[in-house]
C-alpha positions as CSV (number, residue, x, y, z in Angstrom):
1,X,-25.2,0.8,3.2
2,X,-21.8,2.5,2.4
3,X,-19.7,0.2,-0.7
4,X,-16.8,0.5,1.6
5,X,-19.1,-2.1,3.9
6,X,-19.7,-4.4,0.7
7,X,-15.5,-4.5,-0.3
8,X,-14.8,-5.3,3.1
9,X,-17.2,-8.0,3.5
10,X,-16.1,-9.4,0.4
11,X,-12.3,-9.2,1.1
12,X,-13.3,-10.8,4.6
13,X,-15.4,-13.7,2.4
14,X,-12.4,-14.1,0.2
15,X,-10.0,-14.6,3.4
16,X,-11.9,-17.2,4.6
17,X,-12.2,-18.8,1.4
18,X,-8.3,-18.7,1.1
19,X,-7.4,-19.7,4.2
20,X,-9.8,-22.7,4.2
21,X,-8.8,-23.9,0.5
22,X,-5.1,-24.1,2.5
23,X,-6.0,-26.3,5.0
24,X,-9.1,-28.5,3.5
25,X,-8.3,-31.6,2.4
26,X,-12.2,-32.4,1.5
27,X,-13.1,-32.1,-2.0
28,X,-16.5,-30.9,-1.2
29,X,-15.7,-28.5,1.1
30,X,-13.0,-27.4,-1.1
31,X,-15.5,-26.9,-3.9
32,X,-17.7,-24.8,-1.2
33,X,-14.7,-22.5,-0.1
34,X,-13.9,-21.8,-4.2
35,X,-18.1,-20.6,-4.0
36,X,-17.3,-18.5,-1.2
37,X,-14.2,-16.8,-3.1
38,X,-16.2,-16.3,-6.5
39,X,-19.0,-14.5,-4.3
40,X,-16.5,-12.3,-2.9
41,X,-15.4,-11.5,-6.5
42,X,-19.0,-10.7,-7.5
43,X,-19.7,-8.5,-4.3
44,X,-16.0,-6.5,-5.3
45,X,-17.0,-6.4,-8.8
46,X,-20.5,-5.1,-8.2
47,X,-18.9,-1.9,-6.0
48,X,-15.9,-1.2,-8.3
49,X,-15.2,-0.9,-11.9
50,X,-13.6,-4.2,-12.3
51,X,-15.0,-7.1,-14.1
52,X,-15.8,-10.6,-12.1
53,X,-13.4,-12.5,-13.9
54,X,-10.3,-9.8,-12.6
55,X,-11.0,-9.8,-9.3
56,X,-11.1,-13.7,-9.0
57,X,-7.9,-14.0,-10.9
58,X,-6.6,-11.1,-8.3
59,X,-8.1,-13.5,-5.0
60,X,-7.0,-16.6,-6.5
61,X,-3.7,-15.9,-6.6
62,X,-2.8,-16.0,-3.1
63,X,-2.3,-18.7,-1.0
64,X,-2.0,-19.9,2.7
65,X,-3.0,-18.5,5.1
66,X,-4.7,-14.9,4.4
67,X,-3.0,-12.3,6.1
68,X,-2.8,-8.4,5.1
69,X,-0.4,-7.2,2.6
70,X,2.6,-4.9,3.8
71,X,3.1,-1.3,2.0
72,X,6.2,0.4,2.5
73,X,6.7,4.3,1.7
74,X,9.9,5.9,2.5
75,X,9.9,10.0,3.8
76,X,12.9,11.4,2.7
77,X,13.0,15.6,3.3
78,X,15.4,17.9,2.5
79,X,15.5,21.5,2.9
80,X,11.6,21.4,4.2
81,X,10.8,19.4,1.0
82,X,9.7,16.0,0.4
83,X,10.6,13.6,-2.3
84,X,7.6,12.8,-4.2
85,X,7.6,10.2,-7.1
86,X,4.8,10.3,-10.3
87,X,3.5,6.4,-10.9
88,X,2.9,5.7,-14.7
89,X,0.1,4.3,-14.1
90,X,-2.4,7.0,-13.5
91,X,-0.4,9.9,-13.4
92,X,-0.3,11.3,-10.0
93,X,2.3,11.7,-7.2
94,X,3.2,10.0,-4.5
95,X,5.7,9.0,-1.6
96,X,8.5,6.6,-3.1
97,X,7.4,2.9,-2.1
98,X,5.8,-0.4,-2.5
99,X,5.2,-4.0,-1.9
100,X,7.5,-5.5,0.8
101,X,9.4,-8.6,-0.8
102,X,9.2,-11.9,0.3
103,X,12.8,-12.2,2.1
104,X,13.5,-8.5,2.6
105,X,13.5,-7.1,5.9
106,X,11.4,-3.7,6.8
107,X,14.4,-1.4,6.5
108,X,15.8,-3.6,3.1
109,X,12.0,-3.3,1.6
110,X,11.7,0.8,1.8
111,X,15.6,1.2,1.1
112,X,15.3,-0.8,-1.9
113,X,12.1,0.3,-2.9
114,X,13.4,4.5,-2.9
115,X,16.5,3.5,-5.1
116,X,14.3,1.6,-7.7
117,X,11.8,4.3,-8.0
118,X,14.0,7.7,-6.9
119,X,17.8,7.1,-8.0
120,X,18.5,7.8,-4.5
121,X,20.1,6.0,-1.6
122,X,19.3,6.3,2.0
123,X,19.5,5.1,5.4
124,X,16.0,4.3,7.4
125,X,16.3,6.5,10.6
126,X,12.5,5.3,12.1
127,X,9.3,3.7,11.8
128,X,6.9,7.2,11.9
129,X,3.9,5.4,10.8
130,X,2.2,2.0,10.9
131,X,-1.6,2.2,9.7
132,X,-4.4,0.0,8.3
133,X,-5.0,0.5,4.9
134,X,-8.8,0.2,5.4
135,X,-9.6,2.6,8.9
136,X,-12.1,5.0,7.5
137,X,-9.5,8.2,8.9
138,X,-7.3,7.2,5.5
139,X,-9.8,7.6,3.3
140,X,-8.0,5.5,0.9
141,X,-10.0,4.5,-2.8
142,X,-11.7,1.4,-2.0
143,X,-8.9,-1.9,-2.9
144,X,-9.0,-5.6,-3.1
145,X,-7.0,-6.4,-0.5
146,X,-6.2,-5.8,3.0
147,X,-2.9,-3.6,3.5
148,X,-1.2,-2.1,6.5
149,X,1.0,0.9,5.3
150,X,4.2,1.5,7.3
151,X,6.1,4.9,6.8
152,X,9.9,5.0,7.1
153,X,12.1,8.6,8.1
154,X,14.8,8.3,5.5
155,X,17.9,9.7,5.2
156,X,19.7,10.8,1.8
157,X,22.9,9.1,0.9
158,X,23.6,9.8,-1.8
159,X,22.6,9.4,-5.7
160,X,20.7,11.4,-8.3
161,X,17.4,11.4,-9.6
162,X,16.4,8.5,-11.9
163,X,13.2,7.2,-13.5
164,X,12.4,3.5,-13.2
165,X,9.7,1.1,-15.1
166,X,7.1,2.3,-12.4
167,X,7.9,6.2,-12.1
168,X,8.2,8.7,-14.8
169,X,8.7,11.5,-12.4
170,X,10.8,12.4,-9.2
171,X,11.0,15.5,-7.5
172,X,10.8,17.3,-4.0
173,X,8.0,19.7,-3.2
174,X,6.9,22.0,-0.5
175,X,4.1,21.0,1.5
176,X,2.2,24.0,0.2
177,X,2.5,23.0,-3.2
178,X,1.8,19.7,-3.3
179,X,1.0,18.2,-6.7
180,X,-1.9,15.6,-7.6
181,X,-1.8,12.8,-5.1
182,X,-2.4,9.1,-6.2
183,X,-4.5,8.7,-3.2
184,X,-4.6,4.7,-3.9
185,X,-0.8,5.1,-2.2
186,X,-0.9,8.3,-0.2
187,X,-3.6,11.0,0.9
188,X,-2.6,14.0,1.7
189,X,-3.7,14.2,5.6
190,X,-1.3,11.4,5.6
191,X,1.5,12.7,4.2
192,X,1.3,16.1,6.0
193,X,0.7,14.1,9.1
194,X,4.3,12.1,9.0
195,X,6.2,15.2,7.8
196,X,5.3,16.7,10.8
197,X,6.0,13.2,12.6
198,X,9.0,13.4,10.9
199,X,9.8,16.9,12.3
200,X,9.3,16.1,15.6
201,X,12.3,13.4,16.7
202,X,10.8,12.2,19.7
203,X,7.2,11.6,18.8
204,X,6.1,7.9,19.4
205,X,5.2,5.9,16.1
206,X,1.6,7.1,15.2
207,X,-0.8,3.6,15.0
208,X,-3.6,2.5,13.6
């Protein structure tokens, strides 16, 4: 059985652990759903290099109802090169993004998130790409939660490049000479996949 399976099952167990510890208002069953969530964090733990007590501190922070998390990336290409950011915190290269904010809207989240990380302002022109984080085409590292990724066409407005708390690199780069990818944000199918989305101005979003 692949580990993929196991992570999925256990971010599946820790849903329903979340979700019921929301609406429960029995004490036993509330005892039973915080079981089912420390489970989950020992099936996780026993597939990654994390320890137990990380991956229930990472589950038990959210609350409500369990829904997947939303990952913004921003395309922005000029001259037939594409803006690529180096994350501190392993290294590697990837398209400008993030977490969407509680309060921000789509277009606010990848905006903002491009100046914090790039020094550069632009204008979101369309949605090229709207996936699941966890369909096996992504080939994503294995992660403890659910994410859809949604991939904005950007346009440059201005600015000048700038490293931020998260980035200690920003640069553009031909598609043939791509540098290291942090594949935990961006694979490299991918990204070649919504350039050429992004070079084609009436192609539907890509799904899924």
């Amino acid at each position: 059985m692949k580990g993929i399976d196991w992570l999925n099952w256990s971010r599946r167990l820790a849903a329903i652990a979340q979700t019921g510890l929301e609406y429960t208002t029995d004490v036993y069953d509330r005892q039973r759903y915080e079981q089912i969530r420390d489970i989950a964090a020992a099936i996780a733990a026993a597939h990654t290099d994390a320890d137990v007590e990380s991956i229930a501190d990472l589950f038990a922070r959210d609350e409500g109802y369990a829904t997947p998390k939303i990952d913004v990336r921003g395309v922005v290409l000029r001259e037939g090169r594409v803006l690529l950011v180096r994350e501190r915190s392993d290294g590697r290269w990837t398209l400008p993004g993030g977490w969407a904010d509680v309060g921000d809207t789509p277009t606010e989240a990848v905006t903002r998130e491009v100046w914090e990380e790039t020094g550069y302002r632009v204008r979101v022109a369309r949605l090229l790409a709207l996936y699941d984080r966890d369909a096996p085409r992504h080939e994503h590292p294995p992660y403890a939660y659910h994410a859809y990724k949604a991939f904005f066409l950007c346009e440059m407005m201005g600015g000048e490049a700038t490293l931020s708390v998260e980035t200690d690199g920003v640069d553009f780069f031909a598609l043939d000479d791509l540098p290291e990818l942090s594949t935990l944000r961006v694979t490299q199918p991918q990204l070649q996949h919504v350039i050429a989305l992004a070079n084609q101005p009436d192609a539907p979003t890509d799904l899924d």
